[in-house]
N, C-alpha and C positions, 0 to 999 in steps of 0.2 A: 465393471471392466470396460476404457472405454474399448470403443467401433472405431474399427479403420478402413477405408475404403483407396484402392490401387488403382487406378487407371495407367494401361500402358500398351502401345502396340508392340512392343516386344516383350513377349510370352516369358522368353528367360529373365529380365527383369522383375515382372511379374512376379513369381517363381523365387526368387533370391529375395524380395522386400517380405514375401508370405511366409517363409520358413523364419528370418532374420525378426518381423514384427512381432510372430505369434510368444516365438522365445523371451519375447520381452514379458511378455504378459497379457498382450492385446486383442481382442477379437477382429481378425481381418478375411477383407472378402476382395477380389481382384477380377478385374474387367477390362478386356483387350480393345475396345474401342469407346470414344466419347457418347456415343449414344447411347450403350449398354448402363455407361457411368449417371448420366443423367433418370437413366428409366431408376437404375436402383435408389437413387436422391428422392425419386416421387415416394419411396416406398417405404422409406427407413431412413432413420436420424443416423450422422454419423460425425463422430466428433473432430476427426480430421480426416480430409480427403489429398490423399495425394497423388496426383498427376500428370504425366509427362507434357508440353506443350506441342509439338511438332507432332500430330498424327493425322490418317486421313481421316477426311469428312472433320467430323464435329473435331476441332484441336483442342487442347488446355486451357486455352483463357475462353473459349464458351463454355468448357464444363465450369470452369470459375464462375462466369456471369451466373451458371443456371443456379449452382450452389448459393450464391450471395444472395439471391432471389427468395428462393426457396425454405432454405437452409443458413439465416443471417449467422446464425452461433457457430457454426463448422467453420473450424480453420482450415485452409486450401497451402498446400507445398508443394509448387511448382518442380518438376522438374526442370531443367534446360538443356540446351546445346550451345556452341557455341555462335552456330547460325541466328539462334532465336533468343541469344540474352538481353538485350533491349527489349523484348515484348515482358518478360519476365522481370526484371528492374520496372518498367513501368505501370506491372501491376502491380508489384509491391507498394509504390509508391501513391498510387491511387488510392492503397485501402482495401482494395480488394482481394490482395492474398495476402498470410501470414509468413510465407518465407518462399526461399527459392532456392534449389542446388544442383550446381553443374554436374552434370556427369562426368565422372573420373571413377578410377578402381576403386574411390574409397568412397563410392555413393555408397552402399551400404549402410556404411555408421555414419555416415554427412546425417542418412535421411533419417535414424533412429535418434540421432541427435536432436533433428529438428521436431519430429514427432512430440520427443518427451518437451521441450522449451513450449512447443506448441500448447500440448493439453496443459500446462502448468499456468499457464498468460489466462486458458480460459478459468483452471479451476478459480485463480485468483479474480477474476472477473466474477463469477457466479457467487464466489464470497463478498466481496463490496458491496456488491446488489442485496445480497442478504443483509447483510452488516448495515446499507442504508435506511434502511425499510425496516428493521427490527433496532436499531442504534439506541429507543427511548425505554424500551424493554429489555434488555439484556441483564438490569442488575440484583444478579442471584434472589436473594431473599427478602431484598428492600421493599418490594411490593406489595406482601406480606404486612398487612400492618395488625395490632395488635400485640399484647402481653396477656390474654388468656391462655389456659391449662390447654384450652380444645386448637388453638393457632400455634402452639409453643409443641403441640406434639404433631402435628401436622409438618414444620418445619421438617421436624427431628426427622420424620419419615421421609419427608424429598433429599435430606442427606444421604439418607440409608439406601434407599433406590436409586437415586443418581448415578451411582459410580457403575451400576450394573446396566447391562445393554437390552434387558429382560422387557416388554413392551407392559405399558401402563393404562391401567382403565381407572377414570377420574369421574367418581359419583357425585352429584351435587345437585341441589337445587338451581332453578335460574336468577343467575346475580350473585353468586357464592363466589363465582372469582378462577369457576378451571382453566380458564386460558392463564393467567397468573402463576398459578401451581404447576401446567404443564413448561411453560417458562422457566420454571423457579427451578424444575429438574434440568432440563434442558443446559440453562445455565452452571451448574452445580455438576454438570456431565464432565468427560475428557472428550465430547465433541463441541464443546462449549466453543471453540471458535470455528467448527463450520456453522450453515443453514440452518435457522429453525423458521419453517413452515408454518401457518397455519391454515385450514379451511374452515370453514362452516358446511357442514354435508347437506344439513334441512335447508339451505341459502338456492341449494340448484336443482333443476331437473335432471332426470338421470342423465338422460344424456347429455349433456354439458356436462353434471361431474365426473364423467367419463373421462371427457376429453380435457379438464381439467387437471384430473387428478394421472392418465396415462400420458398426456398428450397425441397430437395424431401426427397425419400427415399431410403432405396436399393432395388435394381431390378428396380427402376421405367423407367429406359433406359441401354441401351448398356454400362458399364463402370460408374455404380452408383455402389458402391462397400461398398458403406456403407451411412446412414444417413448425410445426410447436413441441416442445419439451413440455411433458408433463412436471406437476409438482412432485411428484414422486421422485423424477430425474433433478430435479432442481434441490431437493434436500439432500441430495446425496453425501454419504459421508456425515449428516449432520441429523435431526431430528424432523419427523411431518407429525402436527397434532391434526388429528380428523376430532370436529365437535361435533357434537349433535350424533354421532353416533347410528343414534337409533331412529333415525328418520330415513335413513339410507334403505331401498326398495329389496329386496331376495333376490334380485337380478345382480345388483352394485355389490350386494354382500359376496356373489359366488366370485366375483373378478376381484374384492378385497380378498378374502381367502386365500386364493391363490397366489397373489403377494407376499403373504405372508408367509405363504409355507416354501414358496421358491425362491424369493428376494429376488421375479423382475417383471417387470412392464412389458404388455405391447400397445403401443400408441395406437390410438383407431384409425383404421386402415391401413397399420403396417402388417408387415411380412416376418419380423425379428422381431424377439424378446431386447429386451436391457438389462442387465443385470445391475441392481441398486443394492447400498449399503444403507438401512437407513434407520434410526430408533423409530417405529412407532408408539406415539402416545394417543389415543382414545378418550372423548368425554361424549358423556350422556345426564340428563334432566329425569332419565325415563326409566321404569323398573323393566330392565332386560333379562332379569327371569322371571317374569310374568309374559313378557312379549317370547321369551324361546316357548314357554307353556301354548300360548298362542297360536305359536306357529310362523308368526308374522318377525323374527330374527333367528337367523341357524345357530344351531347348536354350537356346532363344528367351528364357529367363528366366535361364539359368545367366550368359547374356553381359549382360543388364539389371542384374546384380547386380552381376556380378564387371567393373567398370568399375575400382577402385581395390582388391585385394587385398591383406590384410595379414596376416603369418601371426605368432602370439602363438607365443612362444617354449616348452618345456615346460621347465620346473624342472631337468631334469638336465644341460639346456643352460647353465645358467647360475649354477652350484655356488658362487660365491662369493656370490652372491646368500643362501643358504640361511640363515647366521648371521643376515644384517640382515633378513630376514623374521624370524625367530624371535624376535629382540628385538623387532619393531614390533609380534607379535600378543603378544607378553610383557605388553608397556604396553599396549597393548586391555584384557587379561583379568583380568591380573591387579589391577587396581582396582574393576574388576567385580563378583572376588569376594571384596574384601576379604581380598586377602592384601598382605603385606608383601614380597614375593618383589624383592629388587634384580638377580640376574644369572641368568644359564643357567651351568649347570657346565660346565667346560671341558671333559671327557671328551662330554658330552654332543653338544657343537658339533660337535666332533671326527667324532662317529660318523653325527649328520646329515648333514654335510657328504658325505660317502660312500656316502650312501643316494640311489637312484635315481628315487626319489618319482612311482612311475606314477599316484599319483593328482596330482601336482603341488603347484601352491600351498596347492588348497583342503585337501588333505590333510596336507599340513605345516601348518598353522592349526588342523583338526582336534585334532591331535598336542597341539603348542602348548597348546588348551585345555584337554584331557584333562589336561592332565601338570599345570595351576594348579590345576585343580580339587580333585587328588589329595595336590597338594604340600604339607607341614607346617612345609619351615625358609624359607630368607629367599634359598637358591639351588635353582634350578631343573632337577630331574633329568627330563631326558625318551625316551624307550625308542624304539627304533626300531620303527614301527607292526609288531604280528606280521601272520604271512599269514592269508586267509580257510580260517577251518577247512573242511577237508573233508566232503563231503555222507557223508550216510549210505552213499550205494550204493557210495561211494570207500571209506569206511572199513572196507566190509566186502570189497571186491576186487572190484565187479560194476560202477563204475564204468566212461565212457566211456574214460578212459584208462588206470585200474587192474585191467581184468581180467586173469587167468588164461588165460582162453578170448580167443580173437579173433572181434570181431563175425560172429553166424553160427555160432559154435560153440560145444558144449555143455562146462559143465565135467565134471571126472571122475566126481565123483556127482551129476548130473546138475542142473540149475536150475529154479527157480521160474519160468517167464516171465512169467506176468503180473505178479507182482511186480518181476520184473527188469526188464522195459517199465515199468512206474510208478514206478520208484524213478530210471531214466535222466528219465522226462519231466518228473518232480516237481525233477530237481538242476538241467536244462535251464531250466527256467520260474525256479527261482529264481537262476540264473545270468544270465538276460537280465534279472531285475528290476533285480541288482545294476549288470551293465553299462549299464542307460537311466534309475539314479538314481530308479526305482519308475514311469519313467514308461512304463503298462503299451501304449500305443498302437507307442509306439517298441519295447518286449520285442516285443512281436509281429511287429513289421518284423525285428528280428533273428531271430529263430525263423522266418523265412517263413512266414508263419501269417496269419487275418483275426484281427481283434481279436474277433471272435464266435467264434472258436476256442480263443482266447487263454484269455476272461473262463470258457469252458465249463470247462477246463482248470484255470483258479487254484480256479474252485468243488470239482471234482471233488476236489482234492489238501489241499482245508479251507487254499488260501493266499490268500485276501481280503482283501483291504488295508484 
């Protein structure tokens, strides 16, 4: 629903746009002088602010200045007179406000007029932005590649859930492809031409995905310099996928929940809810009923989420698949890099096909691209990924699972420990970066660790990303 905000020193104005807006649909709030307008700007998003210009103290075109400041996305409607229509023509003209109308008997619907023109300019704004940013993904099922039983029923079920508004939890190993499949509903939705959102949750600290994901206001931290719209207000009408799911803190989980059971935001450091329309879709790497057993994800939000469950197949499940992936990232890449490359060698296929691809799709792509990049004839030789070299403390026998000695025990000529303690926590630290994809909030979750333990750790061992 959007926010409307009234500025006006005359009360009975005031008064007639409140009764007049609310009937429309809108949530509106009104303030008899420009200072009061600006205090509530610091506080709360509001989608259009309208105005009068001629008042005392603070006038209309510095409520305008503070808004365009603060608040760039809020469209600004000038009131006028006819003493002060030149100041008002000239901020339209500038840019700085979205419309203007004189006062006559039929201000009323003049200004309901321009309200609805107004939000419509922006929604169609906040769609293009979307529609930029997502333009290379948008096409329903095409992404999807494969003719196996386990990707052919997969499909069938993002038809089936699609049409419904019902929020979606996508299981899958990492490299399985859920941003794809959240996409692939998305697109296959009736809000297929608004917003689709993405984040990554394990990508930010809480607080950031805080203000990420509600937005805030100004002043509400060090370097909030003005109003931001969360991604939640920015999917609105359309779809937000949260990944990673399960890396999200029981702090982040209680302020998702409640999203979800009231459908609305309050930005950090505002005073007002929002109220958002939005599909949520959910993916997770991580078994979330071993974590609610834990303790460590709520209950109460495990069941909000996982209302439609879909679990994304892993690559070794679906081996006949591996060829026609192989060809489809062939024709990606290899034009890319200006190679002539027409086929995959048959030996090649051959030995893919066979390989058990624990990092799955994404890592067969990988491969793929690797092997163009390297390639010199017109067929395409590609090597079966080798394994991750062994850490130093492996290579030397002090590793965790290549010692000599069993934990606890010394070797024959006796050991280093504190080196052999640093050499286990330096292979540990960079073994969880690998498994959480560097993302070091999640290493830490794997290691049982705080992340202030984590960061003390990567410093100590010169691994600083």
């Amino acid at each position: 629903m959007p926010n409307i905000l009234v500025c006006d020193d005359e009360r009975s104005i005031c008064q007639m746009l409140d009764i007049s807006l609310r009937r429309e649909g809108y949530n509106v709030e009104t303030v008899n002088s420009g200072e009061v307008a600006k205090r509530k700007m610091d506080g709360a998003l509001y989608d259009v602010i309208v105005t009068d210009i001629k008042m005392p103290g603070i006038n209309g075109v510095e409520v305008l200045r503070h808004a365009h400041q603060i608040s760039p996305d809020s469209a600004v409607i000038l009131i006028t007179a006819v003493d002060d229509y030149e100041a008002a023509v000239d901020a339209v003209r500038a840019g700085g406000a979205t419309d203007y109308i004189r006062k006559s008997p039929a201000l009323v619907d003049e200004i309901k007029l321009a309200v609805k023109r107004s939000l419509e300019k922006l929604a169609l704004r906040r769609q293009n932005f979307a529609f930029k940013r997502d333009a290379a993904n948008r096409n329903s099922l095409d992404h999807l590649v494969g003719v196996s039983q386990a990707i052919e029923k997969l499909k069938q079920t993002i038809r089936t859930v699609a049409s419904t508004q019902s929020t979606v939890l996508i299981y899958g190993e990492s490299g399985t492809g859920k941003e794809l499949v959240a996409r692939a509903i998305h697109a296959c939705s009736p809000r297929v031409s608004e917003p689709f959102v993405s984040v990554n949750c394990g990508s930010f600290p809480e607080t950031l995905l805080e203000s990420e994901l509600f937005g805030y206001v100004k002043g509400a931290f060090t370097g909030a310099n003005q109003n931001k719209r969360g991604l939640f207000e920015v999917a609105d009408q359309g779809t937000i996928f949260l990944d990673e799911i399960g890396e999200t803190s029981l702090t982040m989980q209680v302020k998702l929940l409640r999203v979800l059971q009231e459908r609305c935001v309050r930005p950090v450091g505002g005073t007002h809810e929002i109220s958002v329309d939005v599909r949520v879709i959910a993916a997770t790497n991580r078994d979330l009923d071993q974590q609610v057993a834990e303790h460590t994800f709520r209950e109460d939000l495990y069941y909000r989420l996982n209302v439609i469950p879909i679990t994304v197949p892993p690559l070794r499940e679906r081996q006949e698949d591996v060829a026609i992936l192989a060809n489809h990232f062939l024709k990606k890449y290899a034009p890319a890099a200006g190679k002539s490359i027409v086929r995959i060698h048959a030996g090649s296929l051959d030995t893919l096909s066979q390989y058990q691809w624990p990092g799955n799709v994404r890592q067969l792509e990988n491969a793929v691209e690797r092997a163009v990049a390297l390639e010199t004839g017109e067929e395409l030789h590609i090597a079966i990924p080798e394994e991750k070299p062994k850490s130093k403390a492996a290579a030397a026998g002090v590793g965790i699972g290549g010692m000599d000695a069993a934990p606890g025990g010394v070797l024959p000529d006796g050991v280093d420990m504190e080196k052999y303690v640093a050499e286990i926590e330096k292979s540990l630290i960079t073994s969880a970066l690998a498994r959480s994809n560097g993302v070091q909030t999640r290493a830490a979750d794997l290691l049982r660790i705080s992340y202030r333990s984590f960061r003390h750790l990567m410093k100590k061992y010169d691994l600083q990303s």
